[in-house]
MDTraj code that builds the backbone (N, CA, C; nanometers):
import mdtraj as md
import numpy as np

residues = "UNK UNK UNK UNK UNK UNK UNK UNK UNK UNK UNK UNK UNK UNK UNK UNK UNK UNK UNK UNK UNK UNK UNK UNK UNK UNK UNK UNK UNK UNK UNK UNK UNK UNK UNK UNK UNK UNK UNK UNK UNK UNK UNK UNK UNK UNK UNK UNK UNK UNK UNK UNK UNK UNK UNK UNK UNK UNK UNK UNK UNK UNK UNK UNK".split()
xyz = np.array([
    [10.0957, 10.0455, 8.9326],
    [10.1351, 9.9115, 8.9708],
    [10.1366, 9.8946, 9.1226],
    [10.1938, 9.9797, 9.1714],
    [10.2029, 9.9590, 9.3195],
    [10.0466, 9.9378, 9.4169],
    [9.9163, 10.0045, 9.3584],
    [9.8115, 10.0193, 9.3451],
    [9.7458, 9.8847, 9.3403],
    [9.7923, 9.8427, 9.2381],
    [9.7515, 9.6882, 9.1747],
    [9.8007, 9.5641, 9.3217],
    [9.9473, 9.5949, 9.4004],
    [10.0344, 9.5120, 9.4042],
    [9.9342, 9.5319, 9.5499],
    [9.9375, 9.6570, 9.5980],
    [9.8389, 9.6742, 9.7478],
    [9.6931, 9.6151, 9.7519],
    [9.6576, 9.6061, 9.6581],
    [9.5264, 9.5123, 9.6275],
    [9.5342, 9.4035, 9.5955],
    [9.6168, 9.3326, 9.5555],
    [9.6324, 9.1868, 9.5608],
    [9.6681, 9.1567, 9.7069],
    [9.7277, 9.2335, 9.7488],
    [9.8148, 9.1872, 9.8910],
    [9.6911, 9.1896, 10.0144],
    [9.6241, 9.3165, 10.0021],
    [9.4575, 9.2882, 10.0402],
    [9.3736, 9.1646, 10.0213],
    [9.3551, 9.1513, 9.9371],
    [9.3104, 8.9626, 9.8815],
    [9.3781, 8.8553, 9.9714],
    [9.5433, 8.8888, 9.9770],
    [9.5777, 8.7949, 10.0513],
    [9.5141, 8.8218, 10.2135],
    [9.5156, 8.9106, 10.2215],
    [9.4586, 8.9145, 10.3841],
    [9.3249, 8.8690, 10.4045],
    [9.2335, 8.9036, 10.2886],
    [9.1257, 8.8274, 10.3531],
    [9.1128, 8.6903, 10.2897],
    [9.2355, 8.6080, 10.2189],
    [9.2174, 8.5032, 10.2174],
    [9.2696, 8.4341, 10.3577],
    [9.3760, 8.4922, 10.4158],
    [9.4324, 8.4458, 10.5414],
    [9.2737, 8.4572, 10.6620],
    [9.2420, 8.5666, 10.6479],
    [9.1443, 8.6100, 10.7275],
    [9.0490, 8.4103, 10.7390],
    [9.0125, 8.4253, 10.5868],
    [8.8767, 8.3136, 10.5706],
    [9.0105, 8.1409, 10.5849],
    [9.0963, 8.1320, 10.5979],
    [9.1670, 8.0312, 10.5879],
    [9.1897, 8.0084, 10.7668],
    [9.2379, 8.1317, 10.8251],
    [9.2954, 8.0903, 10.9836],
    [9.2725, 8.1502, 11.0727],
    [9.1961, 8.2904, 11.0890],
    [9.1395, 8.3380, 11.1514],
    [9.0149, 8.2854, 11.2135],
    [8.8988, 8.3138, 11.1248],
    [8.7757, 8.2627, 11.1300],
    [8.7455, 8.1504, 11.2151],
    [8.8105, 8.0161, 11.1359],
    [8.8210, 7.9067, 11.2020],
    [8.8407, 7.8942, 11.3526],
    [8.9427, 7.9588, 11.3887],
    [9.0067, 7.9867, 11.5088],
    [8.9190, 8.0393, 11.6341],
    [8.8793, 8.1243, 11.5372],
    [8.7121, 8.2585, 11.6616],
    [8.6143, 8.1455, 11.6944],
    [8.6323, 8.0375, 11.5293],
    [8.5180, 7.9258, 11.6387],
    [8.4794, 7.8924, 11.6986],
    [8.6289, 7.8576, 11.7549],
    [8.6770, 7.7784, 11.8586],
    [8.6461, 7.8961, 11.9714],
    [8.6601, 7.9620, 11.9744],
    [8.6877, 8.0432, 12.1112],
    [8.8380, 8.0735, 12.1683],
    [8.8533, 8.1938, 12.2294],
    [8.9568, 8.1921, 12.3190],
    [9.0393, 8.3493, 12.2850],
    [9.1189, 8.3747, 12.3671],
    [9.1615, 8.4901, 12.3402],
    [9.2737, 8.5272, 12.2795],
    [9.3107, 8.4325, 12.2409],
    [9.4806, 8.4500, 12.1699],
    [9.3988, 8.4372, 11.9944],
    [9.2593, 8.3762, 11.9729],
    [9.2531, 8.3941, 11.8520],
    [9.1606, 8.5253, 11.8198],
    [9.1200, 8.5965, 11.9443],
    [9.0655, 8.7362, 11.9320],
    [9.2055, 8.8056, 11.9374],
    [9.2988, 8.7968, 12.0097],
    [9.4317, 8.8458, 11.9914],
    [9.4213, 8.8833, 11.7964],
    [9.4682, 8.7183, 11.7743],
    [9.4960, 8.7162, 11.6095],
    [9.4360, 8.7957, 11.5643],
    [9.3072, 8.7911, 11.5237],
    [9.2190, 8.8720, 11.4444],
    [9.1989, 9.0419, 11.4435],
    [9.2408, 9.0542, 11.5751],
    [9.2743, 9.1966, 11.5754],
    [9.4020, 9.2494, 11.5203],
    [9.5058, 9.1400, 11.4971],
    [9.6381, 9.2030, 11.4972],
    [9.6183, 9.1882, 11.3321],
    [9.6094, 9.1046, 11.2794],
    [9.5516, 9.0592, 11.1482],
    [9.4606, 9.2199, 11.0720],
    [9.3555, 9.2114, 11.1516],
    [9.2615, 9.3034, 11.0540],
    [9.3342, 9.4963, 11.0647],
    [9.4335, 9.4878, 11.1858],
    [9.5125, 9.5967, 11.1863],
    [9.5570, 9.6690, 11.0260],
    [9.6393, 9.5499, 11.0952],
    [9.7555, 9.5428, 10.9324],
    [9.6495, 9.5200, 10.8617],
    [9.5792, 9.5137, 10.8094],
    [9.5040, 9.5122, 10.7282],
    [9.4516, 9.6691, 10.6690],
    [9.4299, 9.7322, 10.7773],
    [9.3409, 9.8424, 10.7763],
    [9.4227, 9.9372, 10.7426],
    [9.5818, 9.9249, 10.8260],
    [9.6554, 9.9880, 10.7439],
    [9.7004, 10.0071, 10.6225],
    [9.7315, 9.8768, 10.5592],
    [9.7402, 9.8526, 10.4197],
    [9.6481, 9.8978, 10.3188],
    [9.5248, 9.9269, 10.3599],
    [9.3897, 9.9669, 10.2924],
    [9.4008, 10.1275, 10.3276],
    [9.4604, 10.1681, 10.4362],
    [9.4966, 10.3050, 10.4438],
    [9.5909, 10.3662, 10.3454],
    [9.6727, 10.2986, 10.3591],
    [9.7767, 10.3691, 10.2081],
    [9.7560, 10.3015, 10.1207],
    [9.7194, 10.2114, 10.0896],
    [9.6190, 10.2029, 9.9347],
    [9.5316, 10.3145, 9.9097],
    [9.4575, 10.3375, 9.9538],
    [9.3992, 10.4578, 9.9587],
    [9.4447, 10.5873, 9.9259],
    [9.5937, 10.6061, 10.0138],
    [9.6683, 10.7404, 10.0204],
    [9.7217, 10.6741, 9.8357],
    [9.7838, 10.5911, 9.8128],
    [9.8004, 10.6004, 9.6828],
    [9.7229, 10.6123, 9.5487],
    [9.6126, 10.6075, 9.5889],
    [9.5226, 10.6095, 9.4965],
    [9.4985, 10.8031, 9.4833],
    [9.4770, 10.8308, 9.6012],
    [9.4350, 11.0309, 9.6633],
    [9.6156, 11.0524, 9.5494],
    [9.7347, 11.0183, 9.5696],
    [9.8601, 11.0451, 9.5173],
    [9.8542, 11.0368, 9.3851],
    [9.8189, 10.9487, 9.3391],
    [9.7537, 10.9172, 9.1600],
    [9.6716, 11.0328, 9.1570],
    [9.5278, 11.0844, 9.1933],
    [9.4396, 11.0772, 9.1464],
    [9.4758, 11.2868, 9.0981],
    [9.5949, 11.2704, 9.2181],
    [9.6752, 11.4687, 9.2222],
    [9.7452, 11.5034, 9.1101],
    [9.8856, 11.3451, 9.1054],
    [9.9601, 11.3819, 9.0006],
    [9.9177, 11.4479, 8.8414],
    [9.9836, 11.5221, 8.8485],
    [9.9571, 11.5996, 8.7046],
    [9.9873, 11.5271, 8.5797],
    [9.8955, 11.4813, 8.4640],
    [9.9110, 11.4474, 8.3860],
    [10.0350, 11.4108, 8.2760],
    [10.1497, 11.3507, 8.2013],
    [10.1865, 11.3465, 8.1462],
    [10.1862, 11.4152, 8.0128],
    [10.2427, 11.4441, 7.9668],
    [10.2684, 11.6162, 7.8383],
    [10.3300, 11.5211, 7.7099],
])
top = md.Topology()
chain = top.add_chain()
for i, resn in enumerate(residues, 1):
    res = top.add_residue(resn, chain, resSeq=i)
    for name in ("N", "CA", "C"):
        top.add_atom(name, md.element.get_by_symbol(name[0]), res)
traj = md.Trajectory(xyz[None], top)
Protein backbone atom coordinates (compact mmCIF):
# COMPACT_ATOMS: atom_id res chain seq x y z
CA UNK A 1 0.00 0.00 0.00
CA UNK A 2 2.45 2.47 0.86
CA UNK A 3 3.96 1.62 -2.71
CA UNK A 4 0.60 2.30 -4.27
CA UNK A 5 0.15 5.63 -2.02
CA UNK A 6 4.01 6.89 -3.35
CA UNK A 7 2.78 6.46 -6.83
CA UNK A 8 -0.25 8.17 -6.77
CA UNK A 9 1.47 10.99 -4.95
CA UNK A 10 4.00 10.88 -8.04
CA UNK A 11 0.95 11.46 -10.42
CA UNK A 12 0.22 14.26 -8.31
CA UNK A 13 3.52 15.84 -9.03
CA UNK A 14 3.46 15.58 -12.48
CA UNK A 15 0.02 16.74 -12.56
CA UNK A 16 1.20 19.93 -10.60
CA UNK A 17 4.27 19.82 -12.84
CA UNK A 18 1.73 20.03 -16.29
CA UNK A 19 -0.88 22.43 -14.32
CA UNK A 20 1.82 25.29 -12.83
CA UNK A 21 5.06 24.74 -13.58
CA UNK A 22 5.22 24.43 -17.28
CA UNK A 23 3.01 27.29 -17.85
CA UNK A 24 5.15 29.44 -15.78
CA UNK A 25 8.79 28.39 -17.78
CA UNK A 26 6.68 29.97 -20.60
CA UNK A 27 6.67 32.84 -19.46
CA UNK A 28 10.20 33.12 -18.54
CA UNK A 29 12.01 34.23 -15.49
CA UNK A 30 13.83 32.87 -12.67
CA UNK A 31 11.69 32.37 -9.76
CA UNK A 32 9.75 29.92 -12.17
CA UNK A 33 13.19 28.06 -12.97
CA UNK A 34 13.51 28.45 -9.13
CA UNK A 35 9.95 26.47 -8.97
CA UNK A 36 10.65 23.76 -11.21
CA UNK A 37 13.72 22.82 -9.72
CA UNK A 38 12.41 22.81 -6.24
CA UNK A 39 9.31 20.90 -7.56
CA UNK A 40 11.14 18.16 -9.65
CA UNK A 41 13.54 17.76 -6.38
CA UNK A 42 10.94 16.58 -4.26
CA UNK A 43 9.98 14.79 -6.80
CA UNK A 44 13.06 12.81 -7.41
CA UNK A 45 13.17 12.19 -3.98
CA UNK A 46 9.89 10.72 -3.63
CA UNK A 47 10.71 8.43 -6.69
CA UNK A 48 13.89 7.65 -4.66
CA UNK A 49 12.18 5.93 -1.84
CA UNK A 50 9.56 4.63 -3.89
CA UNK A 51 12.08 2.84 -5.26
CA UNK A 52 13.90 1.99 -1.86
CA UNK A 53 10.39 0.53 -1.07
CA UNK A 54 9.89 -1.42 -3.74
CA UNK A 55 14.23 -2.94 -3.33
CA UNK A 56 12.40 -3.41 0.75
CA UNK A 57 9.40 -5.51 -0.72
CA UNK A 58 11.20 -7.15 -3.27
CA UNK A 59 13.98 -8.63 0.13
CA UNK A 60 11.25 -9.28 2.56
CA UNK A 61 10.92 -12.90 3.09
CA UNK A 62 7.85 -14.45 2.14
CA UNK A 63 4.93 -15.17 4.44
CA UNK A 64 4.69 -19.06 5.93
Amino acid sequence: LVKVAALVVLAGFGWEHRRRTVPRLAGGGASARRAFVRLAAAELLLMAGTYGVAVALSRAPLPT
